[in-house]
Z-matrix of the N, CA and C atoms (Angstrom, degrees):
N
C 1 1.451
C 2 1.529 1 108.50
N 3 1.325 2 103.60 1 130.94
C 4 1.818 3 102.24 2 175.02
C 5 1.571 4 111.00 3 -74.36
N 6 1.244 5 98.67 4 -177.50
C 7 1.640 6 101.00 5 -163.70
C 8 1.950 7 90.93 6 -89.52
N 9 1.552 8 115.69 7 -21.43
C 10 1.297 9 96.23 8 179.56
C 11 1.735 10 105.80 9 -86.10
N 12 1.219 11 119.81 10 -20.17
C 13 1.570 12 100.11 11 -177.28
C 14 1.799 13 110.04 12 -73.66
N 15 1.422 14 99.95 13 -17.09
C 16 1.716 15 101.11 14 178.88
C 17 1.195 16 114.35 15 -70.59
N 18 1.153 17 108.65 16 -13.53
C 19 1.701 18 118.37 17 -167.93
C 20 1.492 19 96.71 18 -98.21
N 21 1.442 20 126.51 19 -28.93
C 22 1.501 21 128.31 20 -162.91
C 23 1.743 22 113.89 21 -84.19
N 24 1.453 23 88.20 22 -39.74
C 25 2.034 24 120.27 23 150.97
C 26 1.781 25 108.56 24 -63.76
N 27 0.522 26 113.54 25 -34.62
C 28 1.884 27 109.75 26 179.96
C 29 1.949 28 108.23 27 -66.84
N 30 1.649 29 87.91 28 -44.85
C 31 1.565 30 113.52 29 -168.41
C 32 1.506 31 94.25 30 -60.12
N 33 1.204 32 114.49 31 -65.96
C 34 1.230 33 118.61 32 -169.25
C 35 1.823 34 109.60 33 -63.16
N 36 1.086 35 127.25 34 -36.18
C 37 1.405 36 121.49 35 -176.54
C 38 1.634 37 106.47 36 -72.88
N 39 1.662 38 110.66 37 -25.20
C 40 1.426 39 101.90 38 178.27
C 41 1.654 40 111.29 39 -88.92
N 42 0.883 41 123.70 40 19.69
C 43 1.473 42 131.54 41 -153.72
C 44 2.067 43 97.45 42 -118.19
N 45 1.709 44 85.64 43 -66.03
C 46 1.350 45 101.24 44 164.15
C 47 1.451 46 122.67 45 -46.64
N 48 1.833 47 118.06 46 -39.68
C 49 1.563 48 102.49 47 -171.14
C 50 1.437 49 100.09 48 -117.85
N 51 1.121 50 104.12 49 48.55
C 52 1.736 51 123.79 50 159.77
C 53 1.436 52 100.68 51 -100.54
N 54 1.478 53 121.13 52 -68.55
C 55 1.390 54 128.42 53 156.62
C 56 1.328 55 134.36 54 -45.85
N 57 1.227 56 116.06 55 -11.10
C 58 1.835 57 119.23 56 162.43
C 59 1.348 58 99.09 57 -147.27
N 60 1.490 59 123.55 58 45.93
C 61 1.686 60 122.72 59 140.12
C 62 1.391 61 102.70 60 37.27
N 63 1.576 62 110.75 61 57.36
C 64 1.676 63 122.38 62 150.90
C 65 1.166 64 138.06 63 -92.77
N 66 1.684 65 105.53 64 83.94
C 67 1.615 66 103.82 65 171.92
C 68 1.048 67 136.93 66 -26.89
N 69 1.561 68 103.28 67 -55.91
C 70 1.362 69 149.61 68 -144.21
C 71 2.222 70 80.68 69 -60.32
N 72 1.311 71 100.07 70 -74.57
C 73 1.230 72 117.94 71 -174.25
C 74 1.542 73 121.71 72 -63.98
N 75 1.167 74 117.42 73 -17.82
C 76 1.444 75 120.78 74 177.75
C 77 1.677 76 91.59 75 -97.18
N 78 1.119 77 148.27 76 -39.64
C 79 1.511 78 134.32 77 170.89
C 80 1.223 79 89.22 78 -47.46
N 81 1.553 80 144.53 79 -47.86
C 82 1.280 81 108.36 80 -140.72
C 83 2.495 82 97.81 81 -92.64
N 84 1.078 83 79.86 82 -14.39
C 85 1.791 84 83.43 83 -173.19
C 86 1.727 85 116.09 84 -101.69
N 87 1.262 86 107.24 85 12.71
C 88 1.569 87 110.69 86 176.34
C 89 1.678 88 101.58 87 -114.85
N 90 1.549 89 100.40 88 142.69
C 91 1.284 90 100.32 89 177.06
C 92 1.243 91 101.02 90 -82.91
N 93 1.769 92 115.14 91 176.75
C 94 1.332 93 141.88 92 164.89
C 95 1.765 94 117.43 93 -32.93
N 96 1.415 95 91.40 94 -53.77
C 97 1.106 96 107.14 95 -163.09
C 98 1.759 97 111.65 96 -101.04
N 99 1.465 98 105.26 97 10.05
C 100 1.577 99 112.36 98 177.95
C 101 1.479 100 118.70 99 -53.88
N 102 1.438 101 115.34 100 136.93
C 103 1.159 102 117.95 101 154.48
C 104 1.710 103 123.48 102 -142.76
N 105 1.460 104 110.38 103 168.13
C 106 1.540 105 114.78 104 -170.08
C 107 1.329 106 117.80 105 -131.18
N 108 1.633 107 95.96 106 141.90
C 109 1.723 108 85.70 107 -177.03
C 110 1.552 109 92.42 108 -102.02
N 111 1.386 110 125.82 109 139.38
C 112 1.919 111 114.06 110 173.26
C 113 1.327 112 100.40 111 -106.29
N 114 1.269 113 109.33 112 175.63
C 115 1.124 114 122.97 113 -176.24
C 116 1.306 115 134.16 114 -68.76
N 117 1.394 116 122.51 115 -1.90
C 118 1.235 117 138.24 116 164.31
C 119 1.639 118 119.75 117 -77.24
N 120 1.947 119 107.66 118 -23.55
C 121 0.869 120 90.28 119 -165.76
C 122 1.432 121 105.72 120 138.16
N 123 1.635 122 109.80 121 -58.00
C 124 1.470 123 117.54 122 -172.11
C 125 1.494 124 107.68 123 -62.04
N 126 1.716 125 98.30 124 170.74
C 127 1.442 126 103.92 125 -179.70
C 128 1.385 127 95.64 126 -132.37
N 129 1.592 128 124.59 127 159.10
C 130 1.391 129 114.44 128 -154.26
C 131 1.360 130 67.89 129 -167.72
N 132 1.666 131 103.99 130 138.88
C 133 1.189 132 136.49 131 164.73
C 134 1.845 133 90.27 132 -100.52
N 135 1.962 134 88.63 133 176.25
C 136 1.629 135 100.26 134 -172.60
C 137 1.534 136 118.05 135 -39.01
N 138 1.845 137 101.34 136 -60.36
C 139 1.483 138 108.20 137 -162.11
C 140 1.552 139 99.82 138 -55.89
N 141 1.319 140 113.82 139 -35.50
C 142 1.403 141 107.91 140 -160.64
C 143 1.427 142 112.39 141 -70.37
N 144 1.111 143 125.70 142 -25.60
C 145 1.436 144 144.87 143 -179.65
C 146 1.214 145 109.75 144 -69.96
N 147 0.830 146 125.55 145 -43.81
C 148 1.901 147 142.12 146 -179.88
C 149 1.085 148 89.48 147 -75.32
N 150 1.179 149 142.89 148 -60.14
C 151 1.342 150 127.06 149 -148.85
C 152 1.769 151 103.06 150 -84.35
N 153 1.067 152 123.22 151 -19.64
C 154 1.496 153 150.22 152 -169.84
C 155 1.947 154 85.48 153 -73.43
N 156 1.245 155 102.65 154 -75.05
C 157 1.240 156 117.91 155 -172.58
C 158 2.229 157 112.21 156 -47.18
N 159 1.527 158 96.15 157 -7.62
C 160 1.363 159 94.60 158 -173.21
C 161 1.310 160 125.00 159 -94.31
N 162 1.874 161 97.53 160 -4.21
C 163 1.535 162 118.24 161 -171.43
C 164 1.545 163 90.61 162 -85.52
N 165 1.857 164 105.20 163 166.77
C 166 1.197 165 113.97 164 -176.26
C 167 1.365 166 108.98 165 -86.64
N 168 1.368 167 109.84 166 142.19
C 169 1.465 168 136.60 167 -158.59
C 170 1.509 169 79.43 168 -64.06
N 171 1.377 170 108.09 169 166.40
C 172 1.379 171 129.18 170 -173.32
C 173 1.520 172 109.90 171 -146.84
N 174 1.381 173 120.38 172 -19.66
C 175 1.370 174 107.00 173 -158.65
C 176 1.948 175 79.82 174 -122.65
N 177 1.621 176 98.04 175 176.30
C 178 1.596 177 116.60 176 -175.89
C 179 0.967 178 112.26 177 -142.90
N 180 1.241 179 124.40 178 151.74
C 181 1.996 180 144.61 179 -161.79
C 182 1.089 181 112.85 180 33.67
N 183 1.275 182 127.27 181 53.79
C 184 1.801 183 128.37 182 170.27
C 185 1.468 184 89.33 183 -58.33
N 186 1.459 185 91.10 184 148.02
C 187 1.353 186 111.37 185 159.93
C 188 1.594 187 97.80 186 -174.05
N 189 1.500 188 102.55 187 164.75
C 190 0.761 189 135.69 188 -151.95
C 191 1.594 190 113.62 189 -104.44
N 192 1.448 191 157.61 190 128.51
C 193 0.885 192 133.59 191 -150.68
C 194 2.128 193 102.09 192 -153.92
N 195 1.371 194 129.20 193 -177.72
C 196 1.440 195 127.49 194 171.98
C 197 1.515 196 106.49 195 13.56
N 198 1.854 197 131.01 196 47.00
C 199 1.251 198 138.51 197 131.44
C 200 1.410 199 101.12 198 -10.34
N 201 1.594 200 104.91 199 112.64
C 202 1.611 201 112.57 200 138.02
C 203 1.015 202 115.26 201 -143.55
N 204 1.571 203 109.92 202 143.93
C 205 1.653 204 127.65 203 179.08
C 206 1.284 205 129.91 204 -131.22
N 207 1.077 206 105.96 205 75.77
C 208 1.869 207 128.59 206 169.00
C 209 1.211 208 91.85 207 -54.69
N 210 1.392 209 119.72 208 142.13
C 211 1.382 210 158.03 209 177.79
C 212 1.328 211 124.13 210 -119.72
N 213 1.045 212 139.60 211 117.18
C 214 1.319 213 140.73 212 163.32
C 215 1.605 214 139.99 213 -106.69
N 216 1.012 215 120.80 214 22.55
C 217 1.594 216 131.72 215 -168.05
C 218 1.911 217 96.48 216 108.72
N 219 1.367 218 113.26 217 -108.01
C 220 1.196 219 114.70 218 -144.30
C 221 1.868 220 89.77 219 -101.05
N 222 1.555 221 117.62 220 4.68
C 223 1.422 222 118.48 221 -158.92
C 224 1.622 223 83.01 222 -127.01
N 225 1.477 224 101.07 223 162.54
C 226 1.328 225 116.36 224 160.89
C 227 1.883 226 102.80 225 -174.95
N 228 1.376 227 97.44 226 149.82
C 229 1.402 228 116.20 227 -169.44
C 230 1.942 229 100.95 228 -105.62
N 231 1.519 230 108.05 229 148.30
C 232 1.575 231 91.98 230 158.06
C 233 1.436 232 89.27 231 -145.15
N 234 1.216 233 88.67 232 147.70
C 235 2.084 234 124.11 233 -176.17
C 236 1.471 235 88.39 234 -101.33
N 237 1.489 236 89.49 235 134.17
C 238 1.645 237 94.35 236 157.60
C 239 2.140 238 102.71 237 -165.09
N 240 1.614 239 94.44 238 159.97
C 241 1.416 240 95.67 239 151.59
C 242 1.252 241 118.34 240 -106.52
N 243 1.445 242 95.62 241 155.33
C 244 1.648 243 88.95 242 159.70
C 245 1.127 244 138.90 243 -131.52
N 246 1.293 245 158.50 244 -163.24
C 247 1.730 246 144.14 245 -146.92
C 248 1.632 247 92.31 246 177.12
N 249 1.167 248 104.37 247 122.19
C 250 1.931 249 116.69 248 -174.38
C 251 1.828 250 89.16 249 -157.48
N 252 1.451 251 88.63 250 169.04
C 253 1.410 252 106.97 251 -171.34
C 254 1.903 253 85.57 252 -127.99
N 255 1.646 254 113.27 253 133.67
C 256 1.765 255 110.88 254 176.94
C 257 1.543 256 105.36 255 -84.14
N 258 1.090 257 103.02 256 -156.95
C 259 1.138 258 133.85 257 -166.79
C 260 1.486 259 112.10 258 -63.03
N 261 1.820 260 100.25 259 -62.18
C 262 1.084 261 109.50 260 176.36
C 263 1.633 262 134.06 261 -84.18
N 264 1.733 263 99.75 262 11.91
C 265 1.329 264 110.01 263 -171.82
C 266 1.435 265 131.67 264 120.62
N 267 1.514 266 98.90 265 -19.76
C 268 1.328 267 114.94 266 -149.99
C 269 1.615 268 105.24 267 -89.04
N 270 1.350 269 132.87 268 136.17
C 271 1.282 270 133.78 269 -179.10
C 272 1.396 271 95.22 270 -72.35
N 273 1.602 272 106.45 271 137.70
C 274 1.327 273 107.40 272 168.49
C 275 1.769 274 109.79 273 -148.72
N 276 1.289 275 105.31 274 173.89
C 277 2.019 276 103.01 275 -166.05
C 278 1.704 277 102.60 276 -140.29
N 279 0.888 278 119.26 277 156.37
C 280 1.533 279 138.73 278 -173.69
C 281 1.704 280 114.47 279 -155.01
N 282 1.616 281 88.88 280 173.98
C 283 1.214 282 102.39 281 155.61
C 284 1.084 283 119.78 282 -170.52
N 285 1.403 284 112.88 283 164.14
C 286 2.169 285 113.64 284 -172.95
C 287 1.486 286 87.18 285 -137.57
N 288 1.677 287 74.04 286 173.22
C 289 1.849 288 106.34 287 167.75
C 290 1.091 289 95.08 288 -126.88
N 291 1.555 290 128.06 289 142.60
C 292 1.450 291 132.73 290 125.77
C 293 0.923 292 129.32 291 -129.89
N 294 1.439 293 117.24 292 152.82
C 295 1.417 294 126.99 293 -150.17
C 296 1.525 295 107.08 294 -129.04
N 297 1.414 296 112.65 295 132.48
C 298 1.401 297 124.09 296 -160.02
C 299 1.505 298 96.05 297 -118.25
N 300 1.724 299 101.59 298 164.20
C 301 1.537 300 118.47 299 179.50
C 302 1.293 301 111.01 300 -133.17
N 303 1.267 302 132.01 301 119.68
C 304 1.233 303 97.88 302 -170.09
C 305 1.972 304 103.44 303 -115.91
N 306 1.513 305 99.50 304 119.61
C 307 1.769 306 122.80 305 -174.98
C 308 1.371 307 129.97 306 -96.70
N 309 0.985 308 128.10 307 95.71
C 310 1.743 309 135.50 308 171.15
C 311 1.432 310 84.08 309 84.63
N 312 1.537 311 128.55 310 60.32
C 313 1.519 312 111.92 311 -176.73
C 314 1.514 313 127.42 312 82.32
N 315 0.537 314 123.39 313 -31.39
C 316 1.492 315 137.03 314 -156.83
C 317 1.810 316 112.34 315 -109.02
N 318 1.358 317 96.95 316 119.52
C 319 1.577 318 79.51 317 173.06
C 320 1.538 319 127.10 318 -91.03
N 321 1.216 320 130.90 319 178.26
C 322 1.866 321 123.90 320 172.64
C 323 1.314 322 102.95 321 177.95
N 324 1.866 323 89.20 322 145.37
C 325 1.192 324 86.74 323 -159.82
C 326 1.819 325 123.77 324 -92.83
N 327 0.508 326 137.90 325 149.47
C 328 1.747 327 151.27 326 -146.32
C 329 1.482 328 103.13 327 -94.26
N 330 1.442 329 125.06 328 -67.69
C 331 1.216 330 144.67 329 -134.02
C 332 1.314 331 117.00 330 -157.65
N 333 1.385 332 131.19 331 111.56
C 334 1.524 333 137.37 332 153.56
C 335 1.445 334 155.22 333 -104.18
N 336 1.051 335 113.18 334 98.43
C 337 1.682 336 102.29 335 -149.44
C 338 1.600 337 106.66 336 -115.19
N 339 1.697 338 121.51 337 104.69
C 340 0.921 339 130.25 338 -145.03
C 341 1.730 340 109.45 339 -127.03
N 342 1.569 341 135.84 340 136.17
C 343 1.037 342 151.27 341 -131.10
C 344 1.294 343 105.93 342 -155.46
N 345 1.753 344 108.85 343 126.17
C 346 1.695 345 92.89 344 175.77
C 347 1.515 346 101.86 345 -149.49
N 348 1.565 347 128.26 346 154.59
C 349 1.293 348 96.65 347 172.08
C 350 1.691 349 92.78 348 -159.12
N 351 1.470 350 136.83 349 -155.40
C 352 1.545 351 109.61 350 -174.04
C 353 1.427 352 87.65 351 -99.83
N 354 1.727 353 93.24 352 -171.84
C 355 1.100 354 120.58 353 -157.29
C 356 1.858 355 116.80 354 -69.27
């Protein structure tokens, strides 16, 4: 596997357990030292994120959309939009950055900075 399809597989597993509130799986792909900006505004280090991630999902059909992944040696960024349906129904669109490291092999992700607004 190249280092960009691992990254394209990362995208998608963090994408996925945004949409079914997977700890389990975000312990294993956030670094130590991760943090997030959300869309409100807040900033959330790891624990806080995990624990964020433990409340019940609220939104429907995230996905992920115009993937890009610039690479830089041991770093790489991915661009994306995104397209979810809220709470109350309402189509709505975003977008993030996250930014990966990649350590003893392995990549994880560092940093999330995430954007949402309606449709």
């Amino acid at each position: 596997m190249t280092d960009h399809d691992a990254l394209t597989a990362l995208n998608t597993d963090y994408i996925n357990s945004v949409q079914n509130g997977d700890v389990k799986r975000f312990d294993e792909i956030l670094a130590p030292e991760f943090y997030c900006t959300n869309p409100d505004g807040s900033f959330l280090d790891r624990a806080g994120f995990l624990a964020q991630t433990a409340n019940p999902v609220t939104i429907k059909g995230l996905r992920a959309e115009d993937v890009m992944i610039p690479m830089f040696g041991e770093a790489a960024l991915i661009h994306a939009r995104t397209a979810f349906t809220n709470s109350e129904g309402h189509a709505m669109k975003g977008r993030y950055t996250d930014v990966y490291a990649k350590r003893g092999g392995r990549w994880l992700a560092v940093s999330a900075h995430v954007t949402r607004v309606g449709a």
